[in-house]
C-alpha positions as CSV (number, residue, x, y, z in Angstrom):
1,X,0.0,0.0,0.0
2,X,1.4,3.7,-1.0
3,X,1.9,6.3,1.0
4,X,1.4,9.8,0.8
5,X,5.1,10.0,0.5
6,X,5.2,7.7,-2.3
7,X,2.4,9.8,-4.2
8,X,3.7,12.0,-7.2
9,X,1.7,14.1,-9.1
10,X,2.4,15.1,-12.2
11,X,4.0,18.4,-12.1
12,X,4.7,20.2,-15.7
13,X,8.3,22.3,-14.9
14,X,7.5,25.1,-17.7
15,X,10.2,27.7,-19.0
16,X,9.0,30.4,-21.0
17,X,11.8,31.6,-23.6
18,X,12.6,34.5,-25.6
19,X,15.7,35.2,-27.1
20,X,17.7,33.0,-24.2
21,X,19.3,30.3,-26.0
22,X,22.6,30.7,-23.8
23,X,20.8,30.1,-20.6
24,X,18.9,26.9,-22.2
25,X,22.3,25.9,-22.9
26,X,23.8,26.0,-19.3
27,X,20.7,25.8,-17.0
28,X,17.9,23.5,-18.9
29,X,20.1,20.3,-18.2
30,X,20.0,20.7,-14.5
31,X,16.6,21.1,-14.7
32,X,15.8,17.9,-16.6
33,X,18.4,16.4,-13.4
34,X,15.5,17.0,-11.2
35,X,15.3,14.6,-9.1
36,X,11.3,13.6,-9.7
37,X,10.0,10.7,-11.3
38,X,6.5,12.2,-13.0
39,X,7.4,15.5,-14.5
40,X,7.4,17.1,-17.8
41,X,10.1,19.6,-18.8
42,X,8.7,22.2,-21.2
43,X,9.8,25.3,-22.9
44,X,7.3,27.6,-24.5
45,X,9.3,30.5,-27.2
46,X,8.3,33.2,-26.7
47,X,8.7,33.8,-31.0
48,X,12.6,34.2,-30.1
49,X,14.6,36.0,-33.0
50,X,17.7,33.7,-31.7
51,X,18.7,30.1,-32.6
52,X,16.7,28.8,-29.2
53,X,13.9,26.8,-31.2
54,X,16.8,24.9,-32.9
55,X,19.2,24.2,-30.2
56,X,16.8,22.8,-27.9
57,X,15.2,20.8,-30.4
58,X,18.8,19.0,-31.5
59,X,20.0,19.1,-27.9
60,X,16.8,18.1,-25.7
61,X,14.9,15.3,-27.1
62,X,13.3,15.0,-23.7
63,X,12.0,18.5,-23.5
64,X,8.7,19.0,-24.4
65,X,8.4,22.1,-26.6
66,X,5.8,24.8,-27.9
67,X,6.2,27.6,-30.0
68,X,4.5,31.2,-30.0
69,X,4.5,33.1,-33.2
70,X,4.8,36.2,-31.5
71,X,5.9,37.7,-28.5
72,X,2.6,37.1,-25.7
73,X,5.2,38.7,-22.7
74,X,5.4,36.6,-19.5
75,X,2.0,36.7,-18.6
76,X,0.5,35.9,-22.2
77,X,2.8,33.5,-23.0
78,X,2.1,31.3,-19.8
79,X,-1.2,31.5,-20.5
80,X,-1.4,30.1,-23.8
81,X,1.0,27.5,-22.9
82,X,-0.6,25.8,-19.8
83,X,-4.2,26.4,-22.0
84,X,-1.9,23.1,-23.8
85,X,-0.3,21.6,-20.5
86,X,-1.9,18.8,-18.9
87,X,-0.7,18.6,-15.2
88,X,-1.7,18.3,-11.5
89,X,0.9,21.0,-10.6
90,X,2.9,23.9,-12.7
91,X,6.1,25.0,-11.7
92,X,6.5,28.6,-13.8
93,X,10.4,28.5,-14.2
94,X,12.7,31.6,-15.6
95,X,14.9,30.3,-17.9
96,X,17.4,32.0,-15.9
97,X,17.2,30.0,-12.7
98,X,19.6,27.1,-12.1
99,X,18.0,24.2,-9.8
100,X,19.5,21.7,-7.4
101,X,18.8,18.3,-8.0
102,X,16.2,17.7,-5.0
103,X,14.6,21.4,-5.4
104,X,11.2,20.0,-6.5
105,X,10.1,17.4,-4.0
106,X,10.2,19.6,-0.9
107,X,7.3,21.8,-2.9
108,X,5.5,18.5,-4.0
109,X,5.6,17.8,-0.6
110,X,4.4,20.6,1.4
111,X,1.7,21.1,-1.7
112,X,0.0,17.5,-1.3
113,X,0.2,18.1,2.8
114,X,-2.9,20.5,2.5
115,X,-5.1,21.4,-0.8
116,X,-5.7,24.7,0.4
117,X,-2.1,26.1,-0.5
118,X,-2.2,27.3,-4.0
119,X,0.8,28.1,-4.9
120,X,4.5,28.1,-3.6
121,X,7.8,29.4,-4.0
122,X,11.3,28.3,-3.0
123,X,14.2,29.9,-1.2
124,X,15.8,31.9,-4.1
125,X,19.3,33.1,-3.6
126,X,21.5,35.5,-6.1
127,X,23.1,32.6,-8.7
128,X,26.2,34.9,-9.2
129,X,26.3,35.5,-4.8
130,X,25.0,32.2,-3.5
131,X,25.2,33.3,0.0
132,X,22.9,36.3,-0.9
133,X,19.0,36.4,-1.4
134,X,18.1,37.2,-5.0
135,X,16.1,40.2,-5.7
136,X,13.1,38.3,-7.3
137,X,11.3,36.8,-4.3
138,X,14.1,35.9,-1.9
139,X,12.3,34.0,0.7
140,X,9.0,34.9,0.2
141,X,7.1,38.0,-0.7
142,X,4.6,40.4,0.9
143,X,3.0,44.3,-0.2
144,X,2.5,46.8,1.9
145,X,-0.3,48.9,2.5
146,X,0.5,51.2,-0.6
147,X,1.5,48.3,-2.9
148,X,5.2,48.2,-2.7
149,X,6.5,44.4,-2.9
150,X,9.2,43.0,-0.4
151,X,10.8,40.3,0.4
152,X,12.2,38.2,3.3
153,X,15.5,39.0,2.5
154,X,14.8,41.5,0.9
155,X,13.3,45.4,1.0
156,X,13.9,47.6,-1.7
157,X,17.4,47.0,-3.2
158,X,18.6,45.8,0.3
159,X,19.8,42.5,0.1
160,X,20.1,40.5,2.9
161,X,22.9,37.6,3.4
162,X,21.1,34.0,3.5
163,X,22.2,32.6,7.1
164,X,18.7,31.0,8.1
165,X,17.4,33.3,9.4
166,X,14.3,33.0,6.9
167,X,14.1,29.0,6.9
168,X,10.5,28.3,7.9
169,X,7.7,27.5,5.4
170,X,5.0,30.3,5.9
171,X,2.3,31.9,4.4
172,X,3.3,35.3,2.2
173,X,1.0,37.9,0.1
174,X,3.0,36.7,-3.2
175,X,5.1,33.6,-4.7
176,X,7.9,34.6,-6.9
177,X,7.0,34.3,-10.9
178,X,11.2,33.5,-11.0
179,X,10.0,30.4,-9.9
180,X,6.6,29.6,-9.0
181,X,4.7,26.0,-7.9
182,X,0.8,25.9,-8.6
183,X,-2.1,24.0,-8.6
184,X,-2.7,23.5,-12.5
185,X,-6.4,24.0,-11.6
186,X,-6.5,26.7,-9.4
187,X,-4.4,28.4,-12.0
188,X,-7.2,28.5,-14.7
189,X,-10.1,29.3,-12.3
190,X,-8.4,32.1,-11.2
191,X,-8.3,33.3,-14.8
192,X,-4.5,32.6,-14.8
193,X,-2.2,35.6,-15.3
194,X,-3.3,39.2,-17.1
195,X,-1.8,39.2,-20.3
196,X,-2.3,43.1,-20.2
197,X,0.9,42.9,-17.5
198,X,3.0,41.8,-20.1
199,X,5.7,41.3,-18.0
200,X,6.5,42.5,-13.9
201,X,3.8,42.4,-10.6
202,X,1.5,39.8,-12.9
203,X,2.3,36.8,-10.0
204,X,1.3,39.3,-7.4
205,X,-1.7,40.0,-8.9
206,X,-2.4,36.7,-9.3
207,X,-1.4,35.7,-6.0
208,X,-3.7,38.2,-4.9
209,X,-6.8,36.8,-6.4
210,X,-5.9,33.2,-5.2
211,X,-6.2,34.7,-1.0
212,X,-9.3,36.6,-2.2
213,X,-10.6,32.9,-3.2
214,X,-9.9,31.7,0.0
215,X,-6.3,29.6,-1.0
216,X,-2.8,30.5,0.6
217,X,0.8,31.3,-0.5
218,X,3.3,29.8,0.9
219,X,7.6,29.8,0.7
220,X,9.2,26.6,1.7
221,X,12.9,27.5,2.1
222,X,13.7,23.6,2.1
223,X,14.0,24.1,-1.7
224,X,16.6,26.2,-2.9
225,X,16.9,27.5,-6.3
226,X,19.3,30.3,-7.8
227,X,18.7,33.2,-10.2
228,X,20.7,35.4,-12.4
229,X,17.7,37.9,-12.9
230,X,17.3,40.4,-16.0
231,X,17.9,37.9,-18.2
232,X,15.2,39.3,-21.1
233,X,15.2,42.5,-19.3
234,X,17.9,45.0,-18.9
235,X,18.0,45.7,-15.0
236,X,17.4,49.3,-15.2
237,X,15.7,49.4,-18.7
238,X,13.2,52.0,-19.3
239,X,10.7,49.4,-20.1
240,X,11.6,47.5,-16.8
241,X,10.8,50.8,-15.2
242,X,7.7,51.6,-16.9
243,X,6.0,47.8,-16.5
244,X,6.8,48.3,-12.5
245,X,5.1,51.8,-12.6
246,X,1.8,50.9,-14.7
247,X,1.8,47.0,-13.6
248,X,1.7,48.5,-9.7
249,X,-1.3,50.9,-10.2
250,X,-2.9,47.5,-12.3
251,X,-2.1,45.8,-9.6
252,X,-4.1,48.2,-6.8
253,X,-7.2,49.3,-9.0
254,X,-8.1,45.7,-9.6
255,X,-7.6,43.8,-6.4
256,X,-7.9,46.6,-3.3
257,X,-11.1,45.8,-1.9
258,X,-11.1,49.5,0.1
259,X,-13.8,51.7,-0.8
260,X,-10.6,54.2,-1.1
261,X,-9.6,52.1,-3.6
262,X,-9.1,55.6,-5.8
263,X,-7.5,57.6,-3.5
264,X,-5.1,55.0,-2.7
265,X,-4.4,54.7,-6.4
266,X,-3.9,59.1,-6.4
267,X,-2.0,58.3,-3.5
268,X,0.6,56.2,-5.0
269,X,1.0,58.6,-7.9
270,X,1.9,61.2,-5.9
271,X,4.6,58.8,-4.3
272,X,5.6,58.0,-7.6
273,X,5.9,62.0,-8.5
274,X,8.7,61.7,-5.4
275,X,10.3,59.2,-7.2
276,X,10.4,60.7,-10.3
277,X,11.7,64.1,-8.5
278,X,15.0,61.8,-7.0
279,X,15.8,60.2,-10.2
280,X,15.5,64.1,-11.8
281,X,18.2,65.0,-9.1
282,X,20.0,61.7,-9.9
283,X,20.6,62.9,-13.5
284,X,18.2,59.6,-14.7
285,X,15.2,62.5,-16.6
286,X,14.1,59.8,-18.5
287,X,12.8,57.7,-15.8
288,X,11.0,60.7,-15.1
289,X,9.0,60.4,-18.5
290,X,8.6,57.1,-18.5
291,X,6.8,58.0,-15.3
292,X,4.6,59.9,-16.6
293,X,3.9,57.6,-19.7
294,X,3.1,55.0,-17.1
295,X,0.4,57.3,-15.6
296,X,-0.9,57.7,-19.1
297,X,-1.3,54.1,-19.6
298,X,-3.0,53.5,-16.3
299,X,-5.7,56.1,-16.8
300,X,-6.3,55.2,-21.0
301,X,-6.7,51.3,-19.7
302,X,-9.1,52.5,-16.7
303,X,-12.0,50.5,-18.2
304,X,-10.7,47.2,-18.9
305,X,-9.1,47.8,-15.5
306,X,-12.9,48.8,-13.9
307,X,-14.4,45.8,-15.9
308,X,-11.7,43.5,-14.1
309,X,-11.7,44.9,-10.8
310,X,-15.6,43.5,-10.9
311,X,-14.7,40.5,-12.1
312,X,-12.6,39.5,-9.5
313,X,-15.3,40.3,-6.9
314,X,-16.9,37.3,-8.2
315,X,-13.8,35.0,-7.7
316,X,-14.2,35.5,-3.9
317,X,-14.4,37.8,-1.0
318,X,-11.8,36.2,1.5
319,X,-10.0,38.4,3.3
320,X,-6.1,39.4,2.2
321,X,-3.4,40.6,4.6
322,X,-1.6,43.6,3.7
323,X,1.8,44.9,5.5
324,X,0.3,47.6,7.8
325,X,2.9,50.0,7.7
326,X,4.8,51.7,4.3
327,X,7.4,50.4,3.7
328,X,8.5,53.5,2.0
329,X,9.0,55.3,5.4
330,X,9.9,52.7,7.4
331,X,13.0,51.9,5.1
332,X,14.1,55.7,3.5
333,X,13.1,57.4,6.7
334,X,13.6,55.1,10.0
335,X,16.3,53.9,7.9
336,X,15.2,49.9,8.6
337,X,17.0,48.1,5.9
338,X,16.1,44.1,7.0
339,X,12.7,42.3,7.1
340,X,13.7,41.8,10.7
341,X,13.4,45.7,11.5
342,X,9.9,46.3,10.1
């Protein structure tokens, strides 16, 4: 007779590609190392311009592989991928992310142990610092009552140094898209990621509407993966900037369930306006357009945004915990760096 440690469900380990034929090439075979019995490797292109669709077909007869005629972004192309994936689990992987050989089984575990968590993230530590915790998630990620993401391990561009301090499984607001673990069902009723993201805060905002359905998000640091980061965009691109800026406001408009929900929104502009006044003094004035373009964008997609933001009051009305305190003051002025301070 089996035991429930002897169950495997099939989990679909799912890299979305554009133009990163390199990182195929040195992290893809750890990846199909995993140590896991029922699992599919996929990669989904992302319509790459590079030699990606080629080398993995005449290097990776194992991997499973799907092609996109045109560029979906991050959320658009994991959507119409895993509309073609048949799994019990999905494990959204960057292609930028190397794996350990026993990474997957501590999520498969903690998963099957109660049908209530929805998705899950790993440990993820800096794959050119290994002792650090990576920007993208680090040990699991919360927002604060404004909508600024952190991380244990993590606030702003505060890195913190991996020493365990952060090595209990928990519940968090948000599971890293770097590397993300979810029920394949609970995926598609939630509507899966908005495509109108494109790219940046779409895992949030899906992570979001998961609690509002009543499911949890949880890190277990007993897996331990390790990302590069920026690998299809620039750290410090003007587009990188301008997905944070519009995603975040997205993010707020659709899921807050305050009645404020619109001044919070003005709110955040105006903090936003402060940014945009430090990169000015910084010398950086075209962060301080693509600012402004951002707002643009928010306000000219305010319908579809209105038309979603009732939607998801249908998904569920369960309530979310937000960080009660900004994070923006308690980091730039009571000068509290660490997850530990706050």
């Amino acid at each position: 007779m089996s035991s429930l440690a002897d169950f495997q469900p099939k989990v679909a380990i799912v890299i979305l590609n554009y133009n990163t034929r390199s990182l195929l090439e040195r992290f893809l075979p750890g990846v199909l190392e995993t140590n896991y019995s029922n699992k599919e490797v996929w990669v989904v292109d992302n319509a790459s311009t590079d030699d990606s669709v080629e080398f993995t077909k005449s290097h990776f007869n194992e991997v499973r592989l799907l092609v996109s005629e045109k560029n979906l972004g991050f959320a658009g192309g994991y959507n119409w991928a895993l509309d073609q994936i048949e799994a019990d689990y999905y494990v959204l992987l960057n292609s930028d992310v190397r794996v350990t050989p026993n990474w997957l089984k501590p999520l498969v575990d903690l998963a099957i142990s109660d049908k209530t968590i929805a998705a899950i993230q790993p440990k993820i530590l800096d794959a050119k610092e290994p002792r650090m915790f990576e920007y993208a998630g680090a040990s699991g990620g919360f927002l604060d009552k404004w909508g600024y993401p952190f991380c244990r391990g993590r606030v702003f561009d505060s890195l913190e140094e991996d020493a365990g301090q952060y090595n209990d499984a928990i519940d968090v607001f948000w599971a890293s898209g770097a590397c993300m673990f979810i029920q394949a069902d609970l995926y598609h009723k939630a509507r899966g990621l908005d495509a109108d993201f494109f790219a940046h805060m779409e895992e949030i905002d899906l992570c979001w509407r998961l609690q509002r359905m009543g499911y949890s998000i949880k890190v277990q640091p007993a897996s331990e993966v390790f990302h590069i980061g920026g690998g299809t965009l620039a750290e410090g691109s003007d587009r990188k900037y301008f997905l944070n800026f519009r995603n975040n406001l997205f993010l707020l408009a659709k899921n807050s369930s305050s009645p404020f929900w619109l001044f919070l929104i003005i709110w955040r502009m105006v903090l936003d306006g402060i940014s945009a006044i430090v990169f000015l003094l910084d010398g950086k004035a075209s962060l301080v357009i693509t600012i402004l373009k951002a707002h643009f964008a928010f306000w000219m997609s305010l319908g579809s945004v209105l038309k979603k933001r009732k939607l998801i009051k249908e998904l569920g009305n369960s309530k979310v915990y937000l960080h009660p305190d900004s994070i923006v003051w308690q980091y730039f002025i009571k000068k509290k760096k660490k997850f530990t301070d706050l």
